[in-house]
N, C-alpha and C positions, 0 to 999 in steps of 0.2 A: 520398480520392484513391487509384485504384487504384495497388496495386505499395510502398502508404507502410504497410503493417503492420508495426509492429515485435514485435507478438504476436497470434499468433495458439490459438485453442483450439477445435478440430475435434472436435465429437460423443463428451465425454468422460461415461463415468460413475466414480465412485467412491465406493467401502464402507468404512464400518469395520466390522471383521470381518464379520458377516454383514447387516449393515444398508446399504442401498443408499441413499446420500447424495444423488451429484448425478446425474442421469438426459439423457444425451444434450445437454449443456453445450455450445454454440458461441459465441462471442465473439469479437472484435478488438478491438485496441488499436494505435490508430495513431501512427505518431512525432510525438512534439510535443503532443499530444490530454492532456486530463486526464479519463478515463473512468470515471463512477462507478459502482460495482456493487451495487446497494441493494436492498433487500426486510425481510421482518418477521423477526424474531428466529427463528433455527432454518432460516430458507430454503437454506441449503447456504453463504452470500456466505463466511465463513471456510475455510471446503474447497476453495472455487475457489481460493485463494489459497493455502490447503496442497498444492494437488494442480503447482499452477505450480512450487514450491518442491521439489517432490518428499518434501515431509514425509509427505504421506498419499497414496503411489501410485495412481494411473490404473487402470483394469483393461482398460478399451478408449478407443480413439481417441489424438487426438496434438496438442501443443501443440508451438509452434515460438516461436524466437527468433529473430528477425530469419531467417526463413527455415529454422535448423537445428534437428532434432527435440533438445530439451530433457526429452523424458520417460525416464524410465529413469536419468535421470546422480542423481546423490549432490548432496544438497541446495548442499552447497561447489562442487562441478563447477557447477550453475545459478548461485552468486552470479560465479563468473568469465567468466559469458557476460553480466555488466552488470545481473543483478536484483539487488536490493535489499529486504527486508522488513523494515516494521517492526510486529510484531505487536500486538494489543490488548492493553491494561492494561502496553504499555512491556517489563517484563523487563529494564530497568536492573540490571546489579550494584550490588545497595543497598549494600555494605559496600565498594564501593571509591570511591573520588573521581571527581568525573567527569574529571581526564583519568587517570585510569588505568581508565574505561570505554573515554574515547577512542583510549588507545593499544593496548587490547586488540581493538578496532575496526580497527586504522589495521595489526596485525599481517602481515597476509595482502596488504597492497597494495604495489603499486609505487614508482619513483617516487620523486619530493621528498615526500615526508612531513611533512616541516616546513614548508614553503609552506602543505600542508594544511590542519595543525592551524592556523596564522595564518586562511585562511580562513575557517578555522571559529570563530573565535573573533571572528571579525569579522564577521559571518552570524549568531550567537546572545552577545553583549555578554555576558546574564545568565550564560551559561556561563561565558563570561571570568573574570565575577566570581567563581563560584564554582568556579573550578580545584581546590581542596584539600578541598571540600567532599563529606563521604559524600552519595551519587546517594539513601540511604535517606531522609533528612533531609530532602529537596525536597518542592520543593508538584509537585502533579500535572501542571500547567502544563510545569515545569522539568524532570521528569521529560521526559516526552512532548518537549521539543524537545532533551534529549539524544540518548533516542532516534533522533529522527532525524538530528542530529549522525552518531550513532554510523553510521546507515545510512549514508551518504555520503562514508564513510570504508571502507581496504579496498578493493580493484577500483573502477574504475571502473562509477556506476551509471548505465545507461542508462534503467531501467525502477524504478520503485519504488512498491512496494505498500505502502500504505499500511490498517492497518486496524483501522476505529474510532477517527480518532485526536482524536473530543471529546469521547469517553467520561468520567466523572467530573469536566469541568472547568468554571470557573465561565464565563459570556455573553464577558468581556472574554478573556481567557483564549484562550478556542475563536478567536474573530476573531483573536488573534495568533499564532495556530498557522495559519489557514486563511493567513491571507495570507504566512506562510512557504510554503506550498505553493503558493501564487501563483506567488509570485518566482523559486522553486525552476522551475516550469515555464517562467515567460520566458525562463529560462537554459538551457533544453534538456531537461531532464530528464522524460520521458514518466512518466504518474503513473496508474494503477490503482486508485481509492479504492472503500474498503468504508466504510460511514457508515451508523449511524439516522437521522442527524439528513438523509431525506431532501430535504427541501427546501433546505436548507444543500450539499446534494453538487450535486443536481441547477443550483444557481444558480452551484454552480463550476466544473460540465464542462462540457465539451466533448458528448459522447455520453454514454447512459448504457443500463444491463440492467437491468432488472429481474427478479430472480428469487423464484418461487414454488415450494415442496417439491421445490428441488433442480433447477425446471427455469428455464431462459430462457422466461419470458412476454411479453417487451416489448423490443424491440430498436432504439430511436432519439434524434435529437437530445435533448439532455437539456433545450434551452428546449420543446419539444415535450410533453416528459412534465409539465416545470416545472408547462406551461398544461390540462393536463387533470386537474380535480379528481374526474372519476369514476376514472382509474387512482391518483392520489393516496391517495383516500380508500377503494377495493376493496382494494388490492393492500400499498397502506406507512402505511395505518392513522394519514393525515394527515388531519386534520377541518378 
């Protein structure tokens, strides 16, 4: 729907140090949309999502948020415009509890607080139960949805990136993470997913990119890419 972008990313490239990552990157992401961003290991998918965050600087072009250029600001100045990330392999503080992950999360936000953490603990049970427990100690599973506990904590999150997040976990596991991310989207929350597990992203978006050495090769409906096994099997190395 035209005018419904809630992100946008205009002809960006970006380098570390002298190595040229992503090459002329355009994308959208529309409100409400859960849009997946998939390709083979090393295709740039973590750098689009560093360069939104402003972890790993832009050198040309311009990403917006709901309209307002977001490139340039200080990674904290982006999470108060309503993004949210949750990086691969988690980054949980393993030596402190999870609510004292959560309240370190919960610092920077507004607002009833305490209402929060209730929802939160009502949204992920296992957490509940393990309030006093070091975040080190958990299975990978329990990690990963503190994680994103913790992201939805702090500012209000409009936008949340999500990235790799069924990496190391068991079949049963991954399905109760994805259908957090479901539920999480019926409730508003527009969703930006980085995923190997293309078939599994692509059966949960909405749209989706595909990226190859850093550029956009594929720009459509994600049931669209779902059904074509020559992009599948050329490009995300699905047999």
């Amino acid at each position: 729907m035209p005018g419904n972008e809630l992100l946008t990313i205009n002809s960006i490239d970006t380098y570390y140090g002298q190595s040229h990552v992503l090459f002329d990157v355009s994308l959208a992401v529309d409100r409400g949309e859960i849009v997946a961003l998939v390709g083979r290991n090393g295709a740039g998918k973590t750098t689009t999502l560093r360069s939104i965050m402003c972890l790993t600087p832009i050198t040309s072009g311009r990403i917006k948020m709901d309209g307002e250029p977001i490139h340039g600001l200080k990674p904290y100045e982006v999470r108060k415009r309503g993004i949210s990330w949750v990086p691969e392999e988690r980054r949980v503080f393993g030596d402190l509890t999870v609510a004292e992950n959560l309240r370190l999360a919960a610092h920077t936000g507004e607002g009833d607080q305490q209402s929060r953490f209730k929802e939160i603990y009502e949204r992920f049970p296992r957490l509940d139960e393990r309030r006093d427990q070091k975040a080190g100690t958990m299975s990978g599973g329990e990690q990963q949805m503190l994680a994103i506990a913790r992201s939805l904590l702090g500012p209000e999150t409009d936008l949340l990136l999500l990235d790799e997040p069924s990496e190391g976990l068991a079949p049963q596991i991954v399905e109760d993470v994805m259908e957090i991310v479901r539920e999480l989207n019926e409730e508003g929350v527009t969703i930006l997913l980085v995923e190997q597990n293309a078939e599994m992203a692509l059966d949960l978006a909405d749209h989706a990119f595909v990226l190859e050495g850093g550029e956009v090769v594929y720009d459509a409906p994600a049931s669209d890419l779902l059904d074509d096994r020559t992009i599948l099997e050329t490009h995300l190395g699905v047999t």
